[in-house]
C-alpha positions in Angstrom: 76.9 288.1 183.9 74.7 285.4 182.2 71.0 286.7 183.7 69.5 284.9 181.1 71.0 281.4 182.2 69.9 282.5 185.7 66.6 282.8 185.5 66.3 280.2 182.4 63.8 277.9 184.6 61.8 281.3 185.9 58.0 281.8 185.0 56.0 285.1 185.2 54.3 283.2 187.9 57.0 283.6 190.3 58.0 287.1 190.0 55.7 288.2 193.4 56.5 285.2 195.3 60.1 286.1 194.9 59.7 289.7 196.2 57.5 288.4 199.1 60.2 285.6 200.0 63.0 288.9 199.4 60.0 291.0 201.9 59.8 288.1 204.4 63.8 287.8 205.0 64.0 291.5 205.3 61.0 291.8 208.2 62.6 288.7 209.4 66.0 290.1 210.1 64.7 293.7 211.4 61.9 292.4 214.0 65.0 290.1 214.9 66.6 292.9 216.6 66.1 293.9 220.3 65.4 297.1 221.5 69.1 297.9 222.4 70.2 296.8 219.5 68.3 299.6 217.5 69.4 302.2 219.7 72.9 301.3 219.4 75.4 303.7 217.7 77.2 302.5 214.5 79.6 303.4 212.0 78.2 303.4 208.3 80.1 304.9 204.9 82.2 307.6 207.8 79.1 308.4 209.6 77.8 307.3 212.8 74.2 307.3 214.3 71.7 304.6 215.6 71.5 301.5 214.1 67.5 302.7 213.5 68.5 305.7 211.3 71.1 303.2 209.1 68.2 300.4 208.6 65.4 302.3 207.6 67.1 304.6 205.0 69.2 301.4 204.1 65.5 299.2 203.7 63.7 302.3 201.9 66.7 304.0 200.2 67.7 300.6 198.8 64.3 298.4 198.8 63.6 300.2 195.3 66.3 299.8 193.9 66.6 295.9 194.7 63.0 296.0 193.3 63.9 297.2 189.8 67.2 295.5 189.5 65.4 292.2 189.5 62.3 293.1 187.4 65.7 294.5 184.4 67.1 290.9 185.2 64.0 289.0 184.1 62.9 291.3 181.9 66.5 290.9 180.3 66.3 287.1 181.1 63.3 286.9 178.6 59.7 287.4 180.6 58.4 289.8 177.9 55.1 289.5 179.2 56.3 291.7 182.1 55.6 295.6 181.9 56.1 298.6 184.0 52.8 297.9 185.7 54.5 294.9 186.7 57.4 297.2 188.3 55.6 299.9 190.1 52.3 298.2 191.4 
């Protein structure tokens, strides 16, 4: 994949907006959810438990991750200027 033609138009600048807009959709989609719907039991990957238990390891197993993939994608894409600082604060 062409990351470097992706973000061709992104600025240092935008790098925390984007991972407040990525925040905002995630809080938006998990407040979304009524009470019975985090209680409810669900098949994940074979296993089965409440929704509750899938989301939150899913959001802080996987928030990381999402986190550093984009930070190697600009990084990659060109944004020098960013450092590991940049990453983990």
């Amino acid at each position: 994949m062409d990351y470097a033609g992706q973000f061709a138009d992104f600025s240092y600048d935008q790098f925390g907006a984007e991972l407040d807009k990525a925040l905002q959709i995630i809080s938006d989609e998990l407040l979304s959810l009524t009470e019975s719907q985090w209680s409810e039991e669900i098949s994940i990957w074979g296993r089965t438990g409440a929704r509750s238990m899938f989301l939150i390891d899913y959001v802080f197993s996987f928030l990381g991750a999402y986190k550093m993939q984009l930070f190697l994608q600009l990084k990659h894409s060109g944004l020098s200027e960013l450092g590991t600082m940049n990453l983990w604060a």
